[in-house]
N, C-alpha and C positions, 0 to 999 in steps of 0.2 A: 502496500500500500503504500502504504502505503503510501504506507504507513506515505513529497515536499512538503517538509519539516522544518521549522523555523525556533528559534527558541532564542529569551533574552533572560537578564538577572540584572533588577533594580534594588538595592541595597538599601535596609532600613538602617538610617544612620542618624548624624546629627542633623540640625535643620539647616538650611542654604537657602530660603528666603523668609520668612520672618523667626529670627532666635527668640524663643524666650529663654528656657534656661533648658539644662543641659540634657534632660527628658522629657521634652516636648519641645514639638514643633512644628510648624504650620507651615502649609505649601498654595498658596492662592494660584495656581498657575507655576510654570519653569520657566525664566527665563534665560536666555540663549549668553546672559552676561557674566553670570556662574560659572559658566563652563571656559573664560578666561583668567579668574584668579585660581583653578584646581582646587575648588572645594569638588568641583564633579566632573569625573571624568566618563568620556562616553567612548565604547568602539564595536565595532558591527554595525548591525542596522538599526542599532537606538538613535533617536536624535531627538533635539530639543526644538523644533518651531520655532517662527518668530512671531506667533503669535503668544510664545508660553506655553503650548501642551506638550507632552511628554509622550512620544510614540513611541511604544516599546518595539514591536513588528510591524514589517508592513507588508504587502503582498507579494513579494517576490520569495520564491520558495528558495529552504535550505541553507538560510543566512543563521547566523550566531552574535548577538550583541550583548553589551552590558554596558550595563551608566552605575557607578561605585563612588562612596563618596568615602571618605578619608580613614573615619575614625567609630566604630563600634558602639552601640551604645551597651553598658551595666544592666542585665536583666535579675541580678541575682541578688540578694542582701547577703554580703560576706560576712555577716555576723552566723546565723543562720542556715545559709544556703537555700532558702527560699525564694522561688522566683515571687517578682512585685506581682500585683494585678498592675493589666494596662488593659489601655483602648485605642482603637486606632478608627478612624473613616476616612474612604479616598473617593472619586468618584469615576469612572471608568467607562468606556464604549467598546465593542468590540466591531469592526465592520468587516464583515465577510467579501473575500475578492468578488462573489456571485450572488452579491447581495440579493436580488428579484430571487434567489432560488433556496438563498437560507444553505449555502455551503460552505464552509468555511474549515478551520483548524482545528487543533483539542480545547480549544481556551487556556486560561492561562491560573497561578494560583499567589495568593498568598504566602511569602514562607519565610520563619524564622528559622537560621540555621546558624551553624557556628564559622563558616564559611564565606567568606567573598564571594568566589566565584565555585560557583555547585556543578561536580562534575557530572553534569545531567546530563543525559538525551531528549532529545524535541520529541515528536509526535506523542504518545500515549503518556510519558516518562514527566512531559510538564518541563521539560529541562530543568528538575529537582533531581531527580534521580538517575539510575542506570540499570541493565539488567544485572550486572555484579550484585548491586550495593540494596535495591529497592528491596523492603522490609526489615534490613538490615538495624537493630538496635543501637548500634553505635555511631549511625548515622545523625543521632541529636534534632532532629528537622521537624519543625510542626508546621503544616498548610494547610488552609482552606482554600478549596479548588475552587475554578467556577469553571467545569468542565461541560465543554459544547459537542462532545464524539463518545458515544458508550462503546465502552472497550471491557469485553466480556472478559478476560483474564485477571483483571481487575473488581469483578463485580456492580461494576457500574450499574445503576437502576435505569436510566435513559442517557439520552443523546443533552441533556438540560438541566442540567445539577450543580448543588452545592454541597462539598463533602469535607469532613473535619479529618483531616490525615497524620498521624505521628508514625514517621521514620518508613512511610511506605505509601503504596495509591490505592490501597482496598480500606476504604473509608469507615473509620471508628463511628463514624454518622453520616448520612447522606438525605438529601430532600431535592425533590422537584422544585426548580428557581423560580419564584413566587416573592409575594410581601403581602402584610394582613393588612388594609382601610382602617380608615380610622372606624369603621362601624364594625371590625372585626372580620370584616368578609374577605375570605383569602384572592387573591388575586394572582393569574399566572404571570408571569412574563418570558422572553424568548432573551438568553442570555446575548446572543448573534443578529440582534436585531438591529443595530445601528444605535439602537437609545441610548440616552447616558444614565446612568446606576451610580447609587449612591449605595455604600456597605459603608455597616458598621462593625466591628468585632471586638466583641471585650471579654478577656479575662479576670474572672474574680478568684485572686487565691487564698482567699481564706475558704467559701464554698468548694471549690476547685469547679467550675463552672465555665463553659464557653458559649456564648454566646454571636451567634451570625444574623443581621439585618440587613434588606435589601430594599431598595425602596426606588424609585423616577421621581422621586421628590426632595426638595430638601428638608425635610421632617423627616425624622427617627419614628420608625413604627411602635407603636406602645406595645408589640408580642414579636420576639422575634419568630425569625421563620426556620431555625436551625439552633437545638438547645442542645447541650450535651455535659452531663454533670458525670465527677467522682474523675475529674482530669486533672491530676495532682503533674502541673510539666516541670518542677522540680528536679526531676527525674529525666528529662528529657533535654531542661536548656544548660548550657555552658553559661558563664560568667558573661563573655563577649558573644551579642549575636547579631546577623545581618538578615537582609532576605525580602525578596518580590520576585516571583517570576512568571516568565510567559513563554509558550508554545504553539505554535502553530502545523495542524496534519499533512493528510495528504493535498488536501487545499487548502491556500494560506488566506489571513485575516490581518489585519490591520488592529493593533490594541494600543488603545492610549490613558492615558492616566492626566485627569486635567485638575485636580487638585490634591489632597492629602493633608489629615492631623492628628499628630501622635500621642500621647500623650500615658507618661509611667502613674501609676496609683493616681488615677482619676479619670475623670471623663471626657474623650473626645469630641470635638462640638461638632455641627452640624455644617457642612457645605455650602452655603449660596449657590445652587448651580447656577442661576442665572450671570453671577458675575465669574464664572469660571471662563476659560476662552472656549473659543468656538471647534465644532470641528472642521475637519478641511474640508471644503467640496462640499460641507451640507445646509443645505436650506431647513426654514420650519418647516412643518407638515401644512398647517394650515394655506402657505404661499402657494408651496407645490400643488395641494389641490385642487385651488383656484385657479391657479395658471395652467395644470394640465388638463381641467374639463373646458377653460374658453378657448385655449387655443388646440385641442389636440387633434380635431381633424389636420388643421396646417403643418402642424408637427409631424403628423407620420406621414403626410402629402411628402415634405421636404425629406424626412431619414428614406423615404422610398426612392424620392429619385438622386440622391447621392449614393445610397446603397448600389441601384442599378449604374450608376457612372465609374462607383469603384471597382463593383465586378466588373466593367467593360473593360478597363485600365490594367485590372492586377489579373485577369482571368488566366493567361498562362503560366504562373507561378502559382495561384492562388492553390490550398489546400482545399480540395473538395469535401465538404461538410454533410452528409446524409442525415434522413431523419434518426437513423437510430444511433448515430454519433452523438447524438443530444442526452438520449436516455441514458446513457453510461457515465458514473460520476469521475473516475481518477481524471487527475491534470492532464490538457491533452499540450504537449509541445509540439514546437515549431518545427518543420524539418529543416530547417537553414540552424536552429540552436543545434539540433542532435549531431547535423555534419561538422559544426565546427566543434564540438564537444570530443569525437572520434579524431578530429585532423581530418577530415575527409576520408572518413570511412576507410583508415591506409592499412596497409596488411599487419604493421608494425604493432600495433593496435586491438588486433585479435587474439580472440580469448580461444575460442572452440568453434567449430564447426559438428554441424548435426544434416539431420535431413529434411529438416525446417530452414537452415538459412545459416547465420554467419552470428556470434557474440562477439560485441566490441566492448575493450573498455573506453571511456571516456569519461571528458570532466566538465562539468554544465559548466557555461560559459561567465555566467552570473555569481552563480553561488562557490565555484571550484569545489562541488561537491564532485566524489570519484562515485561513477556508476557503472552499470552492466547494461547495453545496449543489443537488445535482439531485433536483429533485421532479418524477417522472412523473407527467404527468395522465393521469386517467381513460378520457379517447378516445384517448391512446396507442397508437402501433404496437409501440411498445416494454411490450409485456403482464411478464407473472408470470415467463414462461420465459426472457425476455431478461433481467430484471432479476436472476433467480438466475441467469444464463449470465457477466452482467458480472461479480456479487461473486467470484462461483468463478473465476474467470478473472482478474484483476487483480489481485484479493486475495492471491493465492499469486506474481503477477511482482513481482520487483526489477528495475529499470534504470533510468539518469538520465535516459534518454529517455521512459522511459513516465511520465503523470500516476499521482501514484499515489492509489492510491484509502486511504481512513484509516477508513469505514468506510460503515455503513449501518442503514436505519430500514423497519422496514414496522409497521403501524398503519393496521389496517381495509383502505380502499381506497386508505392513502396509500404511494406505493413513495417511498424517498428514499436519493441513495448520498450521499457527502461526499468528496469530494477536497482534493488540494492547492490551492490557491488559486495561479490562474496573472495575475501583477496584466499580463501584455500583453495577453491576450485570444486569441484563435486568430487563425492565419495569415489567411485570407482576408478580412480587415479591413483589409490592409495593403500586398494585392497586386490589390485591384478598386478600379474607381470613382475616387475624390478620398480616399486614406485622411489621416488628419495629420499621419500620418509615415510618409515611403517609408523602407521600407528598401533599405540599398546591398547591393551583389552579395555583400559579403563576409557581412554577416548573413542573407543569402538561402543563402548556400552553406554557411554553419555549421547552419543550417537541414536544409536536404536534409541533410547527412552525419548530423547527429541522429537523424532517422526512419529513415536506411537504418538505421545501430546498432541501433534501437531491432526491426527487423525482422526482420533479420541474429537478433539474442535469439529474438525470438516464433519462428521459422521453425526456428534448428538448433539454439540453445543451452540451450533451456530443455526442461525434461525431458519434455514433448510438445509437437506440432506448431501454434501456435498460428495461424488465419488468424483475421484481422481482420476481413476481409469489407465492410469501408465508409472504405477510407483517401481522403479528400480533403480540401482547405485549412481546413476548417470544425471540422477534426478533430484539427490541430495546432494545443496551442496551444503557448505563446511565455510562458516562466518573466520575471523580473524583468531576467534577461542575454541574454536573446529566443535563448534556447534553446528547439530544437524538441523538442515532447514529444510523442508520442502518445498520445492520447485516445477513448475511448466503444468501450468493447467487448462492448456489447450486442449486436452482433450475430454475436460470434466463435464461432468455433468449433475444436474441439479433438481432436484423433488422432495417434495412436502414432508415435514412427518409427518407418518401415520398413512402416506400413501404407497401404492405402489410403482415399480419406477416399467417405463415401457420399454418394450424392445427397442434395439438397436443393433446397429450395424460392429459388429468386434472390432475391436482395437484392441493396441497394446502393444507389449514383448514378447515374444516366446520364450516359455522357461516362466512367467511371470502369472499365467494365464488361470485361472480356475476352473477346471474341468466342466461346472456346472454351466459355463459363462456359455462354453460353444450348444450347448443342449439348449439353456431360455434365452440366449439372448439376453439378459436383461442386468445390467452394470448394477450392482447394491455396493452396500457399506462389505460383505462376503467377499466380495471379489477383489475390490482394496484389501481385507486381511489379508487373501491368500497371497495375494504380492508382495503383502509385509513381510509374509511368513520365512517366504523365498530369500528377501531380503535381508532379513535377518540372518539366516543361514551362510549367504556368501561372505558378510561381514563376519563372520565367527572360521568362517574355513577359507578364504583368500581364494576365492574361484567364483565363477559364472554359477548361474542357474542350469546353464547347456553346456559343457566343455565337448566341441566336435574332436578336439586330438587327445581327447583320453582315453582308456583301454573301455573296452563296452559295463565293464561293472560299474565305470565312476561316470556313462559320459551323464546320466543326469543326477543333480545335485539330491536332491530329496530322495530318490531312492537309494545312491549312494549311502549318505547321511542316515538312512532306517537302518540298512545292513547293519552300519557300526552300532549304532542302538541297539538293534534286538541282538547283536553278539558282543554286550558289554563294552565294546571299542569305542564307546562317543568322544571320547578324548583324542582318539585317533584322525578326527575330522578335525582338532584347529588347527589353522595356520599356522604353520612349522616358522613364521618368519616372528613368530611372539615369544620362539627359544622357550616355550614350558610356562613364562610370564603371563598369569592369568588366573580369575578366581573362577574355578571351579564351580561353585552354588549357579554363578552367574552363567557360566558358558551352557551348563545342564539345564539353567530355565530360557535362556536364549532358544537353545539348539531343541527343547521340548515344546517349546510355543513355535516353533516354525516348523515341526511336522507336525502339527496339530492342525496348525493352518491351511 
């Protein structure tokens, strides 16, 4: 996916435009004059306006910024070791790159940490966290999210929430982003909406109580909309703490922060939004609505006949846009970014060839993000239906086991997707032949447990049935911690649960295949195990599924593999390149869940 990713870190510090004393401080707007005496330093794609707002991201994918200011503020009483109660209100917009459509990033979160800069990842992760670190106890980090993308790994409740987080992102508390009227009547709101949101958040530690309000007004709700008691963070915060951050997913958002007030053992005031500055590029609602019902005939008179002059103009460069290029969400790039990203597509530049087409790497031109560039060629098995089967299809999973896909290109006869860039390569490079680095049982078996997760999702947790339809070693690849991830879902396919899935036409590997598959025709969650099973197997004994130049008793892998089972030899099937290196319990439950399969 998806996961263009963007992620910044705005540092709770001391004040830089009205001081009062040394634990509290008020932010009426940012001015751009700050940032010449080094009270705040800014780098990425944070920047400060000249009008005063504080943009933490803005729409261009896979940027990394921070704005830091000097000096830490005391959350601790050193007599003690109790943290103070504090409070804090900022007021905030988020504007989605595809605003009319309501598409945007993860959103962004609140975070006190012991840290400057938080060695986070963008998309799901908040740029708070990592997949190393996330849950992690000695991570110190307490956030309130205001998360805009539900990421099932995480337990997210929707796509529109506010969640209370220590030292991880499966929320100690979570709520639908709302605020209670003053006559007590709950009110939704849409966190991605463009409006500007006013939060409030107070700790009380003598209760141990947290408190989250959210409100499009400058009035403090009289019930918050997010309560959560017996939160003793004591225990949680260091002496020195810092923290704000923001991320942005597979499509990016624009998040700003247009004022801010802190304040240790007492109570943060309330925002004027009106005198906060403005955002960029937005008008009120009420102008907009009078200006777009008097004049909107003339207005789409005129976007229509400029429309029509620009495609007359740009028509032989122009990317052809279809209706169901519309309905598919991941980011779609330009084919002039992906060839300059590749060097023009040069050999130099090649990852792997298949029988789909060509893998480049390459570096977006923008962000100098490194990715995986798959360009279908022409005589391709993999046509038009597969290549909108994959976007649709991967474009909408989150998991840390699946490669995630960041976007895609079509341009004439050219198909092109863009991934994560995986710098180990796929599995089967490393388990055939002479690879130049064997791996031991233990990254073999953190291996397997990855793909099952990753299946274990596709199969019951994700909100229909995903079969894969082509899992084998060629197809895992292996991230930078030779984590297994699963890859290429051209040829998946998708059905309800609870129903049944329909015939079709076989695909697949040979050696990979489920006996039952050539009798019904019909792809299930079954027919992904038994490829796992297969799977599993060749990773434990360094060989194919089909070995053509072996003697006739080994040339297939699973019957092979039964003989030594039922004549006590299992041991005899692992890879002789692991020298005897290897647990045992594990190899016997690997090697027994893959002839079961």
């Amino acid at each position: 996916m998806a996961k263009f990713l963007l992620f910044i870190l705005f540092i709770i510090t001391n004040p830089f435009l009205v001081f009062c004393q040394f634990d509290e401080f008020f932010f009426n707007g940012f001015s751009e004059a700050h940032n010449n005496n080094n009270k705040i330093s800014l780098n990425g794609s944070s920047e400060i306006k000249k009008n005063g707002i504080l943009q933490l991201t803005n729409d261009t994918s896979r940027l990394t910024g921070h704005a830091t200011y000097q000096t830490p503020l005391q959350f601790k009483n050193s007599t003690n070791g109790k943290v103070y109660s504090f409070s804090t209100s900022f007021a905030f917009a988020i504007v989605s790159q595809f605003q009319f459509q309501r598409l945007g990033g993860h959103g962004f979160a609140f975070t006190i940490s012991p840290d400057k800069l938080l060695n986070g990842f963008p998309s799901p992760y908040l740029g708070v966290f990592n997949p190393s670190d996330v849950g992690n106890l000695s991570n110190h980090v307490f956030a309130v999210e205001f998360d805009t993308v539900q990421d099932f790994e995480f337990g997210d409740i929707d796509d529109n929430h506010i969640g209370i987080d220590i030292d991880g992102l499966n929320s100690t508390s979570s709520v639908s982003a709302a605020y209670f009227a003053e006559n007590s009547t709950k009110v939704n709101i849409t966190l991605k909406s463009g409006n500007i949101f006013q939060v409030w958040i107070d700790y009380d530690s003598i209760e141990y109580v947290v408190n989250v309000s959210i409100s499009p007004f400058s009035w403090k709700p009289k019930q918050p909309i997010l309560s959560t008691s017996r939160i003793d963070l004591s225990s949680v915060f260091e002496d020195s703490m810092y923290g704000l951050s923001s991320s942005t997913g597979l499509l990016a958002s624009s998040h700003y922060i247009l004022g801010w007030d802190f304040k240790m053992n007492g109570i943060s005031r309330n925002l004027d939004l009106s005198s906060l500055p403005s955002l960029p590029g937005l008008k009120k609602k009420h102008v907009a609505v009078i200006i777009g019902v008097s004049v909107s005939s003339i207005l789409l008179l005129i976007v229509a006949v400029c429309f029509a002059i620009y495609l007359f103009i740009k028509i032989k460069n122009a990317d052809v846009i279809e209706d169901w290029e519309l309905d598919i969400g991941p980011h779609r790039f330009s084919y002039e970014e992906l060839k300059t990203a590749t060097k023009g597509f040069k050999e130099k530049e090649l990852l792997g060839v298949g029988g789909f087409g060509k893998v480049y790497k390459g570096r977006l031109p923008n962000s100098k993000a490194v990715v995986a560039v798959k360009r279908i060629s022409h005589d391709s098995k993999q046509g038009l239906h597969e290549f909108v089967s994959e976007i649709g299809t991967i474009g909408r999973l989150r998991h840390r086991n699946l490669v995630q896909l960041q976007g895609w290109c079509r341009r004439r006869g050219d198909l092109l997707l863009v991934y994560d860039y995986m710098p180990n390569g796929s599995l089967d490079k490393y388990i055939y032949r002479e690879p130049k680095i064997v791996l031991s049982w233990e990254q073999r078996f953190k291996i397997i447990k990855g793909v099952s997760a990753a299946l274990l999702y596709l199969h019951e947790q994700w909100e229909q049935i995903v079969v894969h339809r082509d899992i084998k070693a060629s197809n895992i690849l292996l991230d930078g911690e030779f984590n297994g991830r699963l890859g290429d879902f051209g040829l998946a396919k998708l059905y309800e649960h609870g129903s049944n899935p329909g015939t079709t036409r076989i695909v697949g590997t040979l050696g990979y295949l489920a006996p039952e598959l050539t009798k019904t025709g019909k792809a299930t969650p079954s027919s992904d195990v038994f490829a796992f099973g297969a799977l599993l197997l060749e990773t434990c004994c360094g060989r194919r599924p089909i070995e053509p130049k072996a003697v006739p008793a080994e040339l297939t892998l699973i019957d092979w593999v039964w003989d030594k089972w039922t004549s006590g030899l299992i041991f005899d099937v692992v890879d002789p390149r692991l020298k005897d290196e290897f647990d045992e319990d594990e190899v016997l439950r690997a090697s027994t869940v893959g002839e079961e399969d």
